[in-house]
C-alpha positions in Angstrom: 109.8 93.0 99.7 106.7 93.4 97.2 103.1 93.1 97.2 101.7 91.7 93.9 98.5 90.2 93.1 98.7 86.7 92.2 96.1 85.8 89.4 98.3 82.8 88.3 101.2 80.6 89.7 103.3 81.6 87.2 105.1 79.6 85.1 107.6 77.4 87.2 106.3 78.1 90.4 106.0 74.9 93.0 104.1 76.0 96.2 105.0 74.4 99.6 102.8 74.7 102.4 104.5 75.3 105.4 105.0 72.2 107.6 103.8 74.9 111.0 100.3 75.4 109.2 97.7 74.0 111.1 96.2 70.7 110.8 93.0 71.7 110.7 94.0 74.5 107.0 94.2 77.2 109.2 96.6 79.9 109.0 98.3 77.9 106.4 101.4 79.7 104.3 102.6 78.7 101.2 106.0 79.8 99.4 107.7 79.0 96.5 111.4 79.9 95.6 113.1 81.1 92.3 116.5 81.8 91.6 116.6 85.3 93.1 113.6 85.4 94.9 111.1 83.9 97.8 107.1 84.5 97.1 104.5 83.8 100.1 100.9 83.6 99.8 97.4 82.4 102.0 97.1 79.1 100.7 93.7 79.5 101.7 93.5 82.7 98.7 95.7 81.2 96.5 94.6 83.9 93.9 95.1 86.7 96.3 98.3 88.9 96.7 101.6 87.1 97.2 104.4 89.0 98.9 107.9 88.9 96.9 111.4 88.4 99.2 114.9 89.0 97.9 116.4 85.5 98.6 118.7 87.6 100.9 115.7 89.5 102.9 113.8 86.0 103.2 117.2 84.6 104.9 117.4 87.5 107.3 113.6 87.3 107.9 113.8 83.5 109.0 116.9 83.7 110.8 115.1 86.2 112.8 111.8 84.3 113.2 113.6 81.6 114.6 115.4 83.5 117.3 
């Protein structure tokens, strides 16, 4: 995992808000997937830091979320 700042959506990028986020946009999470990795960011702060998975790590993170 990284920690980046996020002072663009890069080229390419297509953010998805998470389909758990509140209905109210609270605690909202937004990630968009490339070839080899997953990014996340606060889709309130879209210009704020964005954590960086491995595709692998984000698979193994999930799996374990949903246990």
């Amino acid at each position: 995992m990284t920690l980046k700042p996020s002072a663009s959506d890069g080229p390419g990028l297509e953010w998805i808000k998470s389909t758990h986020s509140g209905s109210d946009n609270n605690d909202c999470v937004e990630t968009a997937t490339t070839t080899d990795a997953v990014h996340v960011r606060d889709s309130k702060d879209k210009q704020g830091p964005q954590l960086d998975f491995t595709r692998g790590a984000w698979t193994r993170f999930v799996a374990h979320a949903r246990a």
